[in-house]
N, C-alpha and C positions, 0 to 999 in steps of 0.2 A: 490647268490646261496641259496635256501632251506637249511634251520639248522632243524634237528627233535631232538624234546624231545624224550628221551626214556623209554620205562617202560618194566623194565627185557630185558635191550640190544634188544628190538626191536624197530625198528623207529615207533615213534607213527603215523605216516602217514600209516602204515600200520595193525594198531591194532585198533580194534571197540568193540561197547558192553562193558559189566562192568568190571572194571578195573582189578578184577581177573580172568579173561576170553577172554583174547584177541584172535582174529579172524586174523591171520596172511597169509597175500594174498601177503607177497614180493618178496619168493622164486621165486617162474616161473616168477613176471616183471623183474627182476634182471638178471635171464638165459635168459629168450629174448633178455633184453638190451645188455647182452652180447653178445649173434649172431649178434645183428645189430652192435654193437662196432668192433666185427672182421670181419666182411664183407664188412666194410668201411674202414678197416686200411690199407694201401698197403701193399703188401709181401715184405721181407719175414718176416711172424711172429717169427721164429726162429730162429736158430745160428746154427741149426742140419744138415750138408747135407744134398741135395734134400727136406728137408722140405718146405714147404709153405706154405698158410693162409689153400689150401684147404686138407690139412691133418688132417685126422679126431682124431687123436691121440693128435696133438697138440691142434687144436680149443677146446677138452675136457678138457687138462686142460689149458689151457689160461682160459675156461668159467671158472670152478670149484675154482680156483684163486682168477675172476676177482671179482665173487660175495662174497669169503671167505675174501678179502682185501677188499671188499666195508662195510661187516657188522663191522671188527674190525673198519676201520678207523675213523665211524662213531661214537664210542666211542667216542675218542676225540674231536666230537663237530664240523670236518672239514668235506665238501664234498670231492670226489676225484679230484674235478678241484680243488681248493685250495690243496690239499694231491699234486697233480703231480707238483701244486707252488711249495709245499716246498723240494719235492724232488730235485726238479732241482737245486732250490737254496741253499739247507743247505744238503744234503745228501751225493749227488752224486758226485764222482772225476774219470769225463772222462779217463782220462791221466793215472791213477790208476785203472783202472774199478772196483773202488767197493763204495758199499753203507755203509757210516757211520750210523749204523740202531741206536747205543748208543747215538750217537751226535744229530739224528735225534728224537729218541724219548723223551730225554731230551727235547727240543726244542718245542715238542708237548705238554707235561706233565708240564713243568713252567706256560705257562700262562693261561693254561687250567685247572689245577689242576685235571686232570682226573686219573681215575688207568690205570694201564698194561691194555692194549688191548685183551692178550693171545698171540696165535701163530702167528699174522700177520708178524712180524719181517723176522719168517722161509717163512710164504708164498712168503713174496716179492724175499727172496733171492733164492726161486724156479725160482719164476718169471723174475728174474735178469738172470738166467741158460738159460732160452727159449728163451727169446725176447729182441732184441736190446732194449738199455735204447731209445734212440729215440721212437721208436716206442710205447714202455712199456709209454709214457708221455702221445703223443696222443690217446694209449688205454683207460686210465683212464681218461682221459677229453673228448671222446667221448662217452667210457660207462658211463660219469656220467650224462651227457645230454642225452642219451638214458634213463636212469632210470629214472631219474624224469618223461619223458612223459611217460613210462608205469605205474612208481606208480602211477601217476594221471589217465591214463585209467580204471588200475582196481578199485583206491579209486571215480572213478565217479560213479558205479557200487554200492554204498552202501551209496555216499555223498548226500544229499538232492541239488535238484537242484536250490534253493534259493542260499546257499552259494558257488556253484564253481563260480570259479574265470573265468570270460569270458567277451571281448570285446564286446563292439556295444548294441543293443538293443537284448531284448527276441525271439526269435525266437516263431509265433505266428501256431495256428493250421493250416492246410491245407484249399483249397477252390478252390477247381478243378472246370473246366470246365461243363456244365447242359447242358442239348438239347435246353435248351430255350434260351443260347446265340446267338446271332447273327453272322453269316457264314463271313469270310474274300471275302475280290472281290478281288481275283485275278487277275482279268482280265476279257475281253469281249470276245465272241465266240471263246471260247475254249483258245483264246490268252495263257496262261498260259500253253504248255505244253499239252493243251486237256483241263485243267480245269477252272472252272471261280468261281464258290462262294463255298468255302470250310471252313466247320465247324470248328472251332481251336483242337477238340479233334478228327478230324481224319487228322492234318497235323503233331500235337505234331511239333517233331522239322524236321529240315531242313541239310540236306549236299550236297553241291554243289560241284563236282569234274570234273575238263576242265584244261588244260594246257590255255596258255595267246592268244588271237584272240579266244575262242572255245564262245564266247559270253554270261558268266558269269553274269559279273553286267549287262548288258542290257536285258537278257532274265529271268535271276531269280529274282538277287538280288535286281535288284531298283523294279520289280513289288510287290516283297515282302514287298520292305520297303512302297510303296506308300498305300499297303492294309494296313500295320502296323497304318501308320501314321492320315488316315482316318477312321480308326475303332473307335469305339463307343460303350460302351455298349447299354443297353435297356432307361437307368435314362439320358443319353447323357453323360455321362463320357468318359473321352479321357484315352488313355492308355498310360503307359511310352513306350517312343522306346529309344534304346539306341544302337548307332553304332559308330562303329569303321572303316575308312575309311582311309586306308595310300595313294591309289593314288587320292584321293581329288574329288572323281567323283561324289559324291553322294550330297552334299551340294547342289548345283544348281535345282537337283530337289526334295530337301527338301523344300527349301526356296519358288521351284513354287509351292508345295503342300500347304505348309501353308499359306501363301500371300495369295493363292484362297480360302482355307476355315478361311481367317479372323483371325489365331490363331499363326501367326507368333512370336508371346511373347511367346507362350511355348518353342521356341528354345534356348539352350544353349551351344555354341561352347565352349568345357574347351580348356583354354591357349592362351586364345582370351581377352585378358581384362576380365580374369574373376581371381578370388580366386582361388589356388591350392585347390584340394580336399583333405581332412585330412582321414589317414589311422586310426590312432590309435586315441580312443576318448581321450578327454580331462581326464576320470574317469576309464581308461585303467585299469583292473585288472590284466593282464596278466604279469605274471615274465618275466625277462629280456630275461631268455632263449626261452620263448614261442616267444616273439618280435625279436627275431633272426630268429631263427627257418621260420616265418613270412617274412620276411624280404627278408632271401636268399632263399626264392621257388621262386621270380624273377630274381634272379641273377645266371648269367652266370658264374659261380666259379667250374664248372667240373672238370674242370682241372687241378683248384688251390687245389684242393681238394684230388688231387692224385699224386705217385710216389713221386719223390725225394724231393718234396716242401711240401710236405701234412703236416709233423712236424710244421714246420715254422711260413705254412698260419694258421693253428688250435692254435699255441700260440699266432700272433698278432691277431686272431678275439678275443680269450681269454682277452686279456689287451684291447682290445677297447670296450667289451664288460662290461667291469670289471669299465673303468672309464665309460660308460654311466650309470652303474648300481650305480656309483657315484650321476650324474646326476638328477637320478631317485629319490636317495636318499633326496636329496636337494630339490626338487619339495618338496614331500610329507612331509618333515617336515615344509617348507616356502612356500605355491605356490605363485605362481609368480617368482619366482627365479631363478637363472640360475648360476647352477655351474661354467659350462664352462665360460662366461662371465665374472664374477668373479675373475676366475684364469688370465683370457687374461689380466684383469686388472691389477693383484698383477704382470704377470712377464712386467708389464711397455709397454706390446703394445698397438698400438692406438687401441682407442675404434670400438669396431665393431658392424658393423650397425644390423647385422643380428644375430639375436637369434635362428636360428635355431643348432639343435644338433651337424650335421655332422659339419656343416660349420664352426662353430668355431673352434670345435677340429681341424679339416684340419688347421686350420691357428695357432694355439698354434702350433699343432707338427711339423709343418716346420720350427715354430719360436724355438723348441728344438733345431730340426736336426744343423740349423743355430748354434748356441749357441755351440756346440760341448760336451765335456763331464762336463765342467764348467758351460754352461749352462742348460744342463740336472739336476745338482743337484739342481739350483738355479731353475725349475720346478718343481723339486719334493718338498722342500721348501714351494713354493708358492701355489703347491697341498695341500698340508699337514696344511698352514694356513687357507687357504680355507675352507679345510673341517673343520677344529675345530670351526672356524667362524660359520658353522652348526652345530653344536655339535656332526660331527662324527668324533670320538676317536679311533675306534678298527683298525684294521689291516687291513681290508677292503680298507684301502686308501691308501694301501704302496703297490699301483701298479707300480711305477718306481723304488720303494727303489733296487729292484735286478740288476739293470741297474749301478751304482755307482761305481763297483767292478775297475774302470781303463778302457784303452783303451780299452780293450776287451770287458770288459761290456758294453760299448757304444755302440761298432763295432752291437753288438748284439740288442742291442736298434735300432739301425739304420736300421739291415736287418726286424726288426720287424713293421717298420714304410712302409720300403720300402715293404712290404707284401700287407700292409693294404691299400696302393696308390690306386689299382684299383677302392676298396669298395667306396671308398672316391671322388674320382675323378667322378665314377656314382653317385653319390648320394648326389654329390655337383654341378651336372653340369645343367648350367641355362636350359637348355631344360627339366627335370625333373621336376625342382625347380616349372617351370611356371603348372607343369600338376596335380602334387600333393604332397603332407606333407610324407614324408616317416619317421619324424620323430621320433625315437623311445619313445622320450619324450617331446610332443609335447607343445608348448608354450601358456600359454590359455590369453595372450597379441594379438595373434596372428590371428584373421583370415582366415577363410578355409570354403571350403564348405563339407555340412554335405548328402550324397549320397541320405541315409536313411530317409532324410527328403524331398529332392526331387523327392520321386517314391511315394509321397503321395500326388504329384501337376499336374500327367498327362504329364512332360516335355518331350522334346526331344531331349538327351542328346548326341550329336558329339564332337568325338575325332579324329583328325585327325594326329599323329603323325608323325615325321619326320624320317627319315629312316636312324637312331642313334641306338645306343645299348641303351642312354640312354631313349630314347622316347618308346623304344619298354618295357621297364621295368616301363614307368610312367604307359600303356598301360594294361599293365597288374596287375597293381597294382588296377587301377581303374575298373577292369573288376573286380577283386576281390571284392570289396566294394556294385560292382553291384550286385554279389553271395550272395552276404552275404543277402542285401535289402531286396533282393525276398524276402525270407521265413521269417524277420524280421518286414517286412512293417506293419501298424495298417490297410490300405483299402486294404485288401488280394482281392479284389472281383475285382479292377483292374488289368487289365494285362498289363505286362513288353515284351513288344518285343526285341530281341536282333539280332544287325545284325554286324556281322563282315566280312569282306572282309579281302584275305590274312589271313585265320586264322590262319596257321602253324606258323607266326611268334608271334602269341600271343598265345597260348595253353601251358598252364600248368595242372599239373597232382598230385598237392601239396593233400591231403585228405580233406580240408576244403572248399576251392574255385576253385580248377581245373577244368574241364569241365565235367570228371567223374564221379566227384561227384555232380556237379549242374543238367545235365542232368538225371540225375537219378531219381533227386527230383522236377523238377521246375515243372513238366506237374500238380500235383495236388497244386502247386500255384500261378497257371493260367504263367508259364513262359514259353516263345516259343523262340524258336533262329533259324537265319541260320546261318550257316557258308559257305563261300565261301573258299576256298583253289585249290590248283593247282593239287594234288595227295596222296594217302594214303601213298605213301614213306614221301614225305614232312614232315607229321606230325610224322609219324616214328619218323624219323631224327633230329626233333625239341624235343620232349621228351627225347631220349635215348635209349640206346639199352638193357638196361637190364628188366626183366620178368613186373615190375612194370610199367615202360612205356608202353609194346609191351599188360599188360593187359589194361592200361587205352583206345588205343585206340581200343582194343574190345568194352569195354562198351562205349563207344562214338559214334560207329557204331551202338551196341544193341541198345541206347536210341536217335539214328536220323533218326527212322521208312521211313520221307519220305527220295530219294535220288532222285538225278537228277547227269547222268553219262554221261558229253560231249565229247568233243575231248579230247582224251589223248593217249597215245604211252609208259604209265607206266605198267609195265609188273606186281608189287604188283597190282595196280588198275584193271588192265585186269583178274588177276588171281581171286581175289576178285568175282569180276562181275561173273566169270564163275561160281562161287559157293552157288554163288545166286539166280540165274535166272537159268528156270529148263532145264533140259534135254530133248531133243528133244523126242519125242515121240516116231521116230521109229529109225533103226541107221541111224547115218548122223553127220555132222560137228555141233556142238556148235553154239545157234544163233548168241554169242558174235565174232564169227569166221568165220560170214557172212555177218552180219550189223556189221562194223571194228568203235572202235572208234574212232581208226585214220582217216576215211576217211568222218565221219562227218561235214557237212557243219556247220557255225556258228549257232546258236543256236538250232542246233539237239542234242537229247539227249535220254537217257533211264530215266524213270521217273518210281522209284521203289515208291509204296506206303502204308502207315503205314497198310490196311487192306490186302496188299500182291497179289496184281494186279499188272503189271508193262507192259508198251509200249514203243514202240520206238516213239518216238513225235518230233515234233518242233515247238517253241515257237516263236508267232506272234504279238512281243509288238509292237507297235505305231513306236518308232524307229528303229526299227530293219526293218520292213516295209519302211521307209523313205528311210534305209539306200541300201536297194536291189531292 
């Protein structure tokens, strides 16, 4: 966790300019962070009748509080994840409800040598009055991970962009599409819908909507991908294409497209006898909490995340995040080296083959659970020699020391283990393993392919994923890497095609790599995508139901100019269309309510397009013809 120096009790993270002169930008990231802190906390925030998270009496001061306990406790040199440690462990007596604030701040002041704080003592015990201690934990451990990402928002705003801390390569200038590139072939006499050679900056991107039979991949998607795959600039450079394919349909006529144009070595099926792909580079600047953060925009944890378990699951990601940050630790003073491995060794289990992060921890902490509470300490022991082996000494490593207290403290260990199974269990499970590195601290012994470096060779990069939760999360991890490539690549004047089939099950809405944000930006460098999916509910559904989601696929729709609207019987999708497509001239029914999508033969369709023409078509590919 970030420690700030301070100058005059303010975190120098948020003071600039000369040293009598600071520029103090923390107030509003710290009230923000606090909104998002109690808008993620379950109810009820209070103890008051009828109160709840959305009483606006309470949330002011839960805010007012959470930022007046964030600046004292900062004094002492602790974040509030470490502050909510030591509450739980040296403060608080359930059984008693009250806070030893004397014992507690002793406790802070010995090894720290710092002065009195001020008033925070009286804040908390306001704070104690409002909100369950449960709750009051995960408050502070989620508004302190919300703060740090807003202080870093507003300190980007004045940091030179040499020194922020950020993943992957430079993001380079834009290099949009010119009249003089050459037009996609979609197809022959009109095949495509009505169209055949279409310019890449009047198709931008692609959305495909049809329930299953409405003749999707046969009428769009593989025409798209054959134009992708045979395209060429002017100098004869091939373009990156990169697809995603769950029902395995599309390989077959990749392999007959490149076979016939001679270039069949541009193909690279990942998880095919190939290297997993590596998320996190080997010179990863990014804090531990940023690689979480990262981490879970692929992970299905909604609803580990809420109600009765929310405390729970937020203290064991805390400790597993807390020993990879271990981990981390050990790399960067040794590289090559490997915490975990290390410990597996000192508590006497057999050697393990695999150096990856998740994996060993998974297999240490079973070997705790095993061991019972005698073996817990002889872990924590073997933690503790470990890290002195690296030369780290501070408190940082007395991540199980609160676990020691007796049966109970185990029992607690153990429910904390049993939290973290899911995370673990995805992220250790071979079908992942084979697709990419999700490592948080990746092994530079190790092996991976680098995304960034293959959108500067023209490949044709297929994933075909198995129909896993954990294949669906390799899937989108790699799609992420893909986002990122675009805008980073050094031959920006090359284009990236993307085609994904079934996109509802890959679509994320995270602010760095979602689809929101890539389509927003890809068209000026040179990135085009389609997506295939079944209905606009689907992707609803797949995002979430709150305003963030229901905006992401706004703008997904704003930045997929063209559309193609086949058979569907989705009344969002229906309703959608009607609002699109204009009103009949004089009165009378709705065209969408004449030409029925439902009654659509296989590959009939509306074909809306990015300059705002739209027909009712049907597409006349090769097999589709064979096939009627």
């Amino acid at each position: 966790m970030t420690k700030f120096v301070h100058h005059h009790g303010i975190p120098s993270a948020l003071c600039v300019g000369q040293e009598n002169t600071p520029l103090v930008i923390g107030s509003l990231a710290y009230r923000r962070a606090a909104r998002i802190a109690i808008s993620s906390t379950p109810a009820p925030l209070s103890h008051r009748a009828g109160a709840c998270a959305g009483n606006i009496d309470d949330r002011q001061l839960v805010t007012r509080v959470l930022v007046h306990v964030s600046n004292e406790a900062r004094l002492y040199g602790v974040s509030l994840a470490d502050f909510a440690d030591l509450l739980e462990q040296w403060a608080y007596r359930p059984a008693l409800g009250l806070l030893e604030f004397e014992k507690l701040e002793t406790h802070l002041r010995k090894p720290r040598a710092r002065p009195a704080g001020g008033q925070w003592p009286e804040a908390l015990r306001r704070m104690i009055e409002v909100i369950p201690f449960d709750r009051l934990l995960l408050l502070l451990r989620r508004f302190d991970a919300a703060a740090s990402v807003e202080l870093r928002a507003h300190s980007a705003v004045i940091t030179p962009p040499a020194v922020q801390a950020q993943d992957g390569p430079t993001e380079g200038a834009p290099c949009p599409w010119t009249p003089t590139d050459l037009p996609l072939q979609l197809g022959q006499d009109g095949s495509f819908f009505g169209l055949d050679r279409v310019h890449p900056e009047d198709l931008r991107n692609v959305l495909v909507l049809g329930e299953t039979g409405s003749g999707k991949t046969v009428s769009a998607v593989i025409p798209f991908l054959n134009a992708a795959l045979t395209y060429r600039l002017a100098d004869g450079r091939h373009a990156n294409v990169v697809v995603t394919d769950t029902k395995r349909e599309m390989r077959s006529p990749i392999e007959e497209n490149l076979r016939r144009a001679g270039t069949l070595h541009r193909l690279l099926v990942l998880g095919e006898n190939t290297l997993p792909v590596r998320f996190f580079s080997l010179d990863c600047q990014l804090s531990m909490a940023d690689r979480r953060q990262k981490i879970e925009a692929f992970l299905p944890f909604e609803d580990l995340a809420s109600g009765s378990h929310a405390y729970w699951h937020e203290n064991s990601m805390t400790k597993i995040y807390a020993l990879l940050g271990l981990q981390a630790e050990v790399a960067a003073r040794a590289p090559g080296a490997r915490l975990f491995n290390e410990w597996a060794l000192a508590l006497g289990m057999p050697s393990c083959q695999s150096r990856n992060s998740w994996v060993v921890l998974k297999l240490i902490l079973q070997c705790l659970c095993e061991g019972g509470a005698k073996g817990l300490k002889a872990g924590k022991c073997a933690l503790h020699d470990t890290c002195h082996l690296f030369g780290i000494t501070g408190p940082e490593k007395a991540v199980l020391d609160m676990y020691l207290g007796g049966d109970d403290s185990f029992m607690q260990f153990m429910y904390v283990v049993t939290c973290a199974t899911p995370l673990l269990g995805l992220l250790t499970d071979a079908c992942l393993l084979k697709y990419v590195e999700l490592d948080p601290v990746p092994d530079p012994d190790c092996d991976a392919i680098d995304i960034a470096a293959l959108m500067e060779e023209g490949k044709v990069i297929l994933m075909q994923p198995e129909n896993k939760e954990s294949a669906r999360i390799a899937a989108k991890a790699v799609k992420g890497k893909v986002h990122e490539a675009v805008f980073a690549r050094k031959d920006r004047e090359r284009p990236v095609f993307t085609v994904i089939d079934e996109f509802q099950r890959f679509v994320t809405n995270d602010p760095e790599t979602g689809e929101q944000a890539y389509l927003d930006r890809c068209r000026g460098y040179r990135g085009l995508a389609l997506y295939a999916t079944q209905t606009l509910a689907s992707l609803k559904h797949a995002l979430g139901s709150d305003n963030a989601a229901q905006t992401a696929v706004d703008i997904m729709l704003a930045n997929t100019p063209t559309k193609i609207i086949m058979r569907t019987t989705d009344a969002t999708t229906l309703d959608w269309l009607r609002s699109v497509l204009p009103e009949p001239p004089v009165p009378g029914p709705h065209v969408v309510d004449v030409h029925r999508p439902i009654e659509f033969r296989c590959g009939q369709g509306y074909l809306i397009q990015a300059n705002g023409t739209w027909a009712l078509r049907r597409a006349a590919p090769p097999t589709l013809q064979a096939s009627h």
